[in-house]
N, C-alpha and C positions, 0 to 999 in steps of 0.2 A: 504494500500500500504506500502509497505516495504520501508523506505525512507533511510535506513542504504548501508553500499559498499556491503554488503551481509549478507545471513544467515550463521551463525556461524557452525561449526561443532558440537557443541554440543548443538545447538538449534536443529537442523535435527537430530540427536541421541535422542532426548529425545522426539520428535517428533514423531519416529519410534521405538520407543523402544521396547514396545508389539508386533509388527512385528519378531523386531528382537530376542527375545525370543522364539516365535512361530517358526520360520524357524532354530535356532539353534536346537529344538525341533524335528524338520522334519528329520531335517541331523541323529539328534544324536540317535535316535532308531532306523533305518534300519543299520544304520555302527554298531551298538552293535552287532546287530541280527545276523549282516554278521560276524563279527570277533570274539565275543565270543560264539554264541551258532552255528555258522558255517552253516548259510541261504545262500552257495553261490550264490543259485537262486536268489537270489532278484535283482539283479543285472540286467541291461535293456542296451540294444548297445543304443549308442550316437547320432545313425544318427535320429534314430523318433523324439529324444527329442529336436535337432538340430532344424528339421522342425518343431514343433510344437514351440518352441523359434522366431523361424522367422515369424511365424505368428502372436505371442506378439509382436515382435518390430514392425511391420507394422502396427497390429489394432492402440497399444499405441504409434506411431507416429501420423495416423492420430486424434487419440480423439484429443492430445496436439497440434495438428497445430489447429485443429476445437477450440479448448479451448481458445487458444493464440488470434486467430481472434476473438472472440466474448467479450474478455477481451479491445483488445484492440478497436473492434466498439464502446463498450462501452465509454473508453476515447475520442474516439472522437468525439460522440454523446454529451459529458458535455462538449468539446472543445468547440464544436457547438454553448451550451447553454451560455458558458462563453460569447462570440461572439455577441449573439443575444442581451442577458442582457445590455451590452456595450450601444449598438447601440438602446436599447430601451430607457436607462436614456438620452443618447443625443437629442433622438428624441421627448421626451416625453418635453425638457425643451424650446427645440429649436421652437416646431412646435405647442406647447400648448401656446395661447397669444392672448391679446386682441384684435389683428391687426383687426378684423371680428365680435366683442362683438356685440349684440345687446341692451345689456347695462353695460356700464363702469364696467371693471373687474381693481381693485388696483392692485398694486406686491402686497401685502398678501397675497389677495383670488387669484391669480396665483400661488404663492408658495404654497398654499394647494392644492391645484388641483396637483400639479407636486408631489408634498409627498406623497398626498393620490396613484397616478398611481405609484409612482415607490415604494412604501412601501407596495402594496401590491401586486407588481410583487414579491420583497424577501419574503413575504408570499405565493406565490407558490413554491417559489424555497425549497421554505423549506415542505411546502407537499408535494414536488414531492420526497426529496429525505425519507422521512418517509414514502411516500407508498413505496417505489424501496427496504426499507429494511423491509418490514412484510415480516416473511418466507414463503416457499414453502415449498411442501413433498418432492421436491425432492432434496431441498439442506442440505449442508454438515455441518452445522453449529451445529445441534445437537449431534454431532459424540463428542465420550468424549473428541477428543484426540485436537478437537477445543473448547473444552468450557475448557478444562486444558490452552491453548495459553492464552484464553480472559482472565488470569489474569493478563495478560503484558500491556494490553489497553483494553479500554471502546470504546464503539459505544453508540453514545449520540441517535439514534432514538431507544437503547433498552431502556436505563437508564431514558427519559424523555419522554413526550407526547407531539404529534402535536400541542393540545392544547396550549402548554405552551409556541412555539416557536412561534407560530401566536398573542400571545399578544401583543399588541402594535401597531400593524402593521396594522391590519384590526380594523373594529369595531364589536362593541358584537354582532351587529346586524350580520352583514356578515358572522364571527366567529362561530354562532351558525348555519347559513342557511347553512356553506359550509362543517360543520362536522357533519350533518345533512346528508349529499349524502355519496353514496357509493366511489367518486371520488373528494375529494376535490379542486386540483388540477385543475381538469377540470372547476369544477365552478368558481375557481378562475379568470380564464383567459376568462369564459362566463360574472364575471360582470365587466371586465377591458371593453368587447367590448361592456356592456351595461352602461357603463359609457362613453364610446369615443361616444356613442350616442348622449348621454345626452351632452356633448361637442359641437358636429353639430351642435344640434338644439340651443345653447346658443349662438352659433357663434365663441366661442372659438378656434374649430378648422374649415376649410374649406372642402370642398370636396373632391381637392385629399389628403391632409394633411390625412382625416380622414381614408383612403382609403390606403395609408400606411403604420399606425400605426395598421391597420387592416389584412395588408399582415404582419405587426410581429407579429404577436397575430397567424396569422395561422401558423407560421413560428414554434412558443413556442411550440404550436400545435403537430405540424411533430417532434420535439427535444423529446417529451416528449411519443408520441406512439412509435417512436422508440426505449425510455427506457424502455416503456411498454414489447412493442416486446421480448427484449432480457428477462429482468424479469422473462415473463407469461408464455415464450416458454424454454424449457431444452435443454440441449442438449440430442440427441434423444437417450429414453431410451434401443431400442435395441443393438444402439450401445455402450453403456456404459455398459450394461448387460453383452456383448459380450467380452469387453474387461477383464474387470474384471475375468470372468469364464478362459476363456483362460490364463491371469496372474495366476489366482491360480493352475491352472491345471498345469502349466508349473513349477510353487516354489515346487508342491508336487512331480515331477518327478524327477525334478535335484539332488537331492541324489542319486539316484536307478541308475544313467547316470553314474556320480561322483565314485560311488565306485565299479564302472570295471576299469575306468581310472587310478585312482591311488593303487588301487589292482595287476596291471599289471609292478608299479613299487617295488611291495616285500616291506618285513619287515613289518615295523609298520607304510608307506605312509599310508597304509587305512585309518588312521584316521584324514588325513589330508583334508578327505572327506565334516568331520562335518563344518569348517570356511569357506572352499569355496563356497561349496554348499549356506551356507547363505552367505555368498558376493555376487553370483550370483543373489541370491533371492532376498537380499536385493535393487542390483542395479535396474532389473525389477521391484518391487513392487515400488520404487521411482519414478519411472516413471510414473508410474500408476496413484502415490498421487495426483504428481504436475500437472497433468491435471484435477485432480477431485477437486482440490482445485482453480482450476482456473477459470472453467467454468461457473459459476454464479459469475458475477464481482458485483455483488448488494445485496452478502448474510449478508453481515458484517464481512467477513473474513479479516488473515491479507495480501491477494492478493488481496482484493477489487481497484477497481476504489476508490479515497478517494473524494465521492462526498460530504463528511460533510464541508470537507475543502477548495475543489472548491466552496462550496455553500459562506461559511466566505470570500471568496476571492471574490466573486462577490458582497456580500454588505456590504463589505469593498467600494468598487469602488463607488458605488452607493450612497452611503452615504456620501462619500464625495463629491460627482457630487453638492449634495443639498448644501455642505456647514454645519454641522452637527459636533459636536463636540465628540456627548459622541458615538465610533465606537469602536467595538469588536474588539479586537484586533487578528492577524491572527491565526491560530490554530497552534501548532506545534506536533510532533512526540510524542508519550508514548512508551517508550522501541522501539523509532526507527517505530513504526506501524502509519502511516500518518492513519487518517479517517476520 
């Protein structure tokens, strides 16, 4: 996430630059052709390129409103999870007690119990957001012109391993069982309900107590196939297919448009063919970008959701709920990019 008042103009210039060489490229051989070796053919009336322009701004409105929405499901879906997290630490300390023991539980072995549940709730949160960022085929993240950005900031699930975030937090034993599955995550939150088990039958917790803490477990559940959902599913590829071909069809015409128009004004306007021509191209193709970079809000881009950061903020919270001294301190921006 971009945490800055905006992107720079000369971050988007360098961003698009190979674009914008390409299209000054476009422009600047048909206007030669036309004005020095005297192609007046080449030249195409205004009205097809017109409609076929407005059939770009329509597709590349809707991809960017579909893009928009799915970016921001996603924030709300970690809203969600922020939410749940909250209200699992309170309920985990509040509602875990010896009130029901079938034999004498100290505050120690309570304080374990309540560290062991909520230490390894931050152990899913932290799988969930290291599966949400393994790539897909069809996101954007290996395009050069984002692995040129990633030198402005790091995404800690490329830089480090799952492994290494769940130490501490789980034991060796669970740690090897739950990176062992194809879903860590999942198992994660299968041995919190086979632990609230283990609870019941100790007397720890009661029946609806247990029954609760088990409608937040399904709860994590729903937060987390719903980040699956956005994840697993793209935005659909005929429609990005579509749009894309129509953008370029529409950058290669706008010359051939361009130099009857300003040919009609004499002299040496024709060549004033070449900068507009790419301004026009360039505004379209912009368009284009910023839905294609926005669509997958879990690729590690610098448009991501920054669930590295909401994750430090939730056990931030957490960790002090128990009382806990040594806590990570929040994450902050690299060159302005939250993650």
């Amino acid at each position: 996430m971009h945490a800055g008042r905006r992107f720079t103009l000369r971050e988007v210039l360098w961003w698009t630059r190979r674009d914008i060489v390409w299209f000054l490229f476009l422009a600047i051989v048909p206007t030669m052709l036309y004005e020095l070796v005297g192609w007046t053919w080449l030249t195409i009336p205004w009205v097809p390129i017109a409609l076929v322009g407005t059939a770009v701004a329509f597709v590349t409105g809707f991809k960017n409103n579909a893009s928009y929405d799915r970016l921001w499901e996603a924030r709300q879906i970690y809203g969600a999870i922020v939410n749940s997290s909250r209200a699992w630490g309170i309920m985990v300390k509040d509602l875990v007690t010896a009130k029901h023991a079938k034999t004498p539980a100290s505050v120690d072995q309570l304080k374990e119990v309540h560290t062991r549940l909520i230490h390894r709730h931050i152990a899913w949160l932290h799988a969930l957001r290291f599966q949400l960022r393994v790539p897909r085929a069809w996101e954007h993240m290996i395009k050069v012109y984002n692995r040129e950005y990633r030198k402005w900031y790091t995404v800690d699930e490329v830089e480090n391993k799952m492994e290494d975030a769940l130490t501490g937090l789980i034991t060796s034993e669970e740690k090897a069982f739950v990176l062992a599955k194809s879903n860590a995550a999942t198992q994660l939150i299968a041995l919190q309900s086979q632990d609230l088990r283990e609870l019941l039958d100790a007397g720890l917790i009661e029946d609806f107590r247990h029954m609760e803490l088990e409608k937040m477990l399904v709860d994590l559940y729903a937060q987390q196939g719903k980040c699956e959902r956005i994840k697993n599913f793209p935005y659909p590829r005929q429609f990005g297919t579509l749009n894309l071909m129509f953008t370029k069809l529409f950058i290669t015409l706008v010359p051939f448009g361009m130099l009857g128009e300003f040919a009609k004004l004499g002299g040496g306007f024709v060549w004033l063919t070449i900068p507009f021509s790419a301004l026009v191209a360039w505004v379209f193709n912009m368009m284009e970008k910023i839905g294609e970079s926005t669509e997958n809000p879990f690729e590690g881009g610098a448009n991501d959701v920054p669930i590295t950061a909401i994750t430090r903020t939730i056990e931030i919270d957490l960790r002090e709920m128990l009382g806990e001294e040594n806590i990570p301190p929040p994450l902050k921006p690299s060159n302005q990019i939250l993650m």
